[in-house]
C-alpha positions in Angstrom: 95.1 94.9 105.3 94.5 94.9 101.7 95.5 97.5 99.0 92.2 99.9 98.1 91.0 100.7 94.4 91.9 104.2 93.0 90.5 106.7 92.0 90.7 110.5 89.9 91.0 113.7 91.9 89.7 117.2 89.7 91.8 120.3 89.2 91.2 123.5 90.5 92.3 126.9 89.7 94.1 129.0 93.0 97.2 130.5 92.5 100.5 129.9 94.6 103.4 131.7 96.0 106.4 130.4 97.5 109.0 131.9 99.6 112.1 131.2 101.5 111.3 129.5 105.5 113.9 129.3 108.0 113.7 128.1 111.9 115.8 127.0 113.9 116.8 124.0 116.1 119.6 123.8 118.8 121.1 126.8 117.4 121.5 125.5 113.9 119.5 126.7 111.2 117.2 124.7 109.1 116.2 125.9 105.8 113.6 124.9 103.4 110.6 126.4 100.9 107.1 127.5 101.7 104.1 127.5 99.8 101.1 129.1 100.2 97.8 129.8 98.0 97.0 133.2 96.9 93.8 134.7 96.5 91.5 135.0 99.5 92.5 132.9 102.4 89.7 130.8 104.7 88.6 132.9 108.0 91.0 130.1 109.7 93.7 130.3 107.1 94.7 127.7 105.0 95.6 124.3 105.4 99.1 122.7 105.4 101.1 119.7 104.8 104.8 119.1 106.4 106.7 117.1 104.0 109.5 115.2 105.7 112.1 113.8 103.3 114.2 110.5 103.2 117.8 108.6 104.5 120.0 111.1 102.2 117.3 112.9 100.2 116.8 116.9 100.6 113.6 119.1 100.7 113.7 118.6 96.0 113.9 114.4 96.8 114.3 112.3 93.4 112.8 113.6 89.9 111.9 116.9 92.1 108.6 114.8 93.3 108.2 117.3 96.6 108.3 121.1 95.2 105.9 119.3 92.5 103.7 118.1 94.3 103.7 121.4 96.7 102.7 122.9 93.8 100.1 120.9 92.7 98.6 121.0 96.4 99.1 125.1 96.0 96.9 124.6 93.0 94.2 123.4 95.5 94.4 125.4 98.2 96.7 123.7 100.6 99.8 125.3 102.1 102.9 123.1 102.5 106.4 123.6 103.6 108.9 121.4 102.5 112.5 121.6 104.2 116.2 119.7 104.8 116.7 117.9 108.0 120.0 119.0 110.2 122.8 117.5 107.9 121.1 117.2 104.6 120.8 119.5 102.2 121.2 123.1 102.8 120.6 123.5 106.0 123.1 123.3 109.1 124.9 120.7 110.9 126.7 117.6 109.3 125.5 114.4 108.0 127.5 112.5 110.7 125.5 113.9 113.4 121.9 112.5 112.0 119.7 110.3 113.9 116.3 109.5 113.5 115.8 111.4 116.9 117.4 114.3 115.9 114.6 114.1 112.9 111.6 114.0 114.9 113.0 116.8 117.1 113.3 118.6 113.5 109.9 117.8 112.7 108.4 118.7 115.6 110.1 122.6 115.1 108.4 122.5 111.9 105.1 122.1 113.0 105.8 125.3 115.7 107.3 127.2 113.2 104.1 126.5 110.5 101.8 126.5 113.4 103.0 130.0 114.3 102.6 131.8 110.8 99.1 133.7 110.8 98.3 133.3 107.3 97.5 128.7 107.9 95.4 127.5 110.1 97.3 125.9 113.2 94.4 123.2 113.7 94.8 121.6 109.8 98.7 121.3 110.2 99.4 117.7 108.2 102.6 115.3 107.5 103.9 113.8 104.8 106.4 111.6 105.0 109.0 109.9 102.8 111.0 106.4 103.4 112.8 107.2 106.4 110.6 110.6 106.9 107.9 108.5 106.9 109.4 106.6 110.1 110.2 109.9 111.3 106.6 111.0 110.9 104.9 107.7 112.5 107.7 108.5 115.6 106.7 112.6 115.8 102.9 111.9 115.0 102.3 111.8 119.0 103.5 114.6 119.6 102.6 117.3 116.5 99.6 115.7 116.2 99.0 116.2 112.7 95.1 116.6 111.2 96.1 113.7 108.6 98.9 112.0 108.2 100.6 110.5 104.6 103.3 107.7 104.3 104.8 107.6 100.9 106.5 104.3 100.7 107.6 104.2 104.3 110.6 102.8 105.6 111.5 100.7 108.7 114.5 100.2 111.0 114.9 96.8 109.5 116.5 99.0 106.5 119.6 99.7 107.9 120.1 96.7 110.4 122.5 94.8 108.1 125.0 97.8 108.7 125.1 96.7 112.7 127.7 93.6 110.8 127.7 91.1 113.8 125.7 93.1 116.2 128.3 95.8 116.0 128.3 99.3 115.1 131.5 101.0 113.5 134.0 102.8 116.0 133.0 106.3 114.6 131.8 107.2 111.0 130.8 104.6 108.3 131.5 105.6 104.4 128.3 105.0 103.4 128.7 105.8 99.5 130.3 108.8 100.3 127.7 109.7 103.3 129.3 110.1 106.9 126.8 107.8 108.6 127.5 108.4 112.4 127.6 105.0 115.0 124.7 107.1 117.3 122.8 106.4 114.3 123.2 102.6 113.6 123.3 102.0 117.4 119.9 103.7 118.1 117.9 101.8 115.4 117.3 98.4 117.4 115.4 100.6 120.0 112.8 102.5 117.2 109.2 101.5 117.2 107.5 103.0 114.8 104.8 101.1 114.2 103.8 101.0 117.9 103.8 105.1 118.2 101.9 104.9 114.9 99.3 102.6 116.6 99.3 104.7 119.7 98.6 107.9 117.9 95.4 106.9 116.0 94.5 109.7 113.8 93.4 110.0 110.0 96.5 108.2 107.9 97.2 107.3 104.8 99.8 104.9 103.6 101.0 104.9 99.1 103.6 102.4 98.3 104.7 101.4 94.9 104.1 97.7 94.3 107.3 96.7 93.1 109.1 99.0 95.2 112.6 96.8 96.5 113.8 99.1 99.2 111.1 99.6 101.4 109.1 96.5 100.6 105.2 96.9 99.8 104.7 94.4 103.1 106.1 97.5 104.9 103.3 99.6 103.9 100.4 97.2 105.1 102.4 96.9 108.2 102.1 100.9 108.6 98.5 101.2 107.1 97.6 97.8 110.1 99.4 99.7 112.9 97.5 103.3 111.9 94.0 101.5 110.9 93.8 102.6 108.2 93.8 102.4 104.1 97.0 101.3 102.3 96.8 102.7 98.5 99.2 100.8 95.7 100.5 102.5 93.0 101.0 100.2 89.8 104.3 99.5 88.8 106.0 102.0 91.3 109.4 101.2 92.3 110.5 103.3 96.0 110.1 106.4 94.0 107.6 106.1 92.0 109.5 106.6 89.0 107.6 106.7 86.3 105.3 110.0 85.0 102.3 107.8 84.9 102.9 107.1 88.9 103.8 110.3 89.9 100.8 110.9 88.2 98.5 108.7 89.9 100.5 109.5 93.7 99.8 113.1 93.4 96.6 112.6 92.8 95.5 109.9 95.6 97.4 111.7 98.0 95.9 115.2 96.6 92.2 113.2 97.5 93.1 112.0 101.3 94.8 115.5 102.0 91.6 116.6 100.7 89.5 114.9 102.5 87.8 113.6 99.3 
């Protein structure tokens, strides 16, 4: 699977407004941002994207790359909501309680919670996901059953393997930089597949990975885009991420065209 050509996506002028979400999972309340178009909504409502962050990240993520980029899809007519998994960022529950599981249980409320709001349409629900949201996604995509999918820079369980030292997960909680990484964590990650449920779902996809990117490696990304069939975009000079204006640049707008449907 090779890396596709690129390519310019035009502006558009629609309006946005954003507003405060909340939902719930096992009694503890996740919180997070949603954006919607204004003006005159489609008979169906609008469309959406889910945007799922990464391993320690929060609905902003680095350089403030996903309330920009909900903007900029406001700014064409697509809805998103953006939001912190249980244990990151504002919302409920602690850090040390975090597995991927737990994720894809989160993500799968999102999609109920957006699917239920009358003003989107609950057939054009989409993902995006981030590193490890991007694992989460390929793991939930069975499930939600999203009308596209996007993996920015996607990570796999090969990430955190080296923390299993000697097979062995710590007793409890590992000070991981300051982040209290629980063992149910570590000791779940030899049994994730992502690449397999990705390959079992087989819907629309997209996969953008920087190509110099040294966390998640760019091989990750054609391993995602060959399990999902589909395209795997590079974006020049892109480090996990994409930092640099000029790639933040060219992601929005590559992403902005599959979301699309351009």
């Amino acid at each position: 699977m090779a890396f596709r050509a690129i390519c310019h996506l035009p502006s558009a002028i629609i309006t946005r407004m954003e507003q405060f979400a909340q939902f719930t999972v096992s009694g503890q309340r996740l919180y997070g941002m949603l954006h919607v178009p204004e003006g005159e909504k489609p008979s169906s409502g609008w469309p959406s994207v889910i945007m799922l962050h990464g391993f320690t990240g929060n609905r902003l993520e680095g350089h403030r790359i996903f309330p920009l980029f909900s903007r900029y899809l406001a700014a064409r007519g697509v809805a998103s909501l953006r939001f912190d998994f249980r244990g990151s960022g504002e919302s409920e529950g602690d850090f040390s309680e975090m597995t991927v599981s737990r994720e894809v249980e989160d993500a799968e409320a999102a999609f109920d919670y957006v699917r239920g709001l009358p003003m989107l349409d609950p057939e054009r629900v989409m993902a995006l996901g981030f590193s490890l949201g991007g694992l989460v996604a390929a793991l939930a995509a069975e499930k939600v059953r999203p009308h596209r999918l996007a993996l920015w820079a996607p990570a796999l369980p090969e990430l955190w393997l080296p923390l299993l030292r000697g097979g062995y997960a710590p007793p409890v909680i590992l000070d991981h930089g300051g982040w209290p990484l629980g063992r149910a964590f570590l000791l779940e990650l030899p049994r994730l597949r992502p690449l397999e449920a990705a390959a079992r779902w087989g819907g629309v996809a997209r996969v953008f990975h920087g190509d110099v990117d040294t966390v998640c490696p760019p091989e990750w990304g054609v391993r995602y885009a060959q399990a999902l069939g589909c395209d795997a975009v590079a974006i020049p000079g892109a480090g996990h991420t994409f930092d640099s204006l000029d790639a933040v640049d060219l992601l929005y707008r590559e992403t902005g065209r599959f979301l699309l449907g351009m």
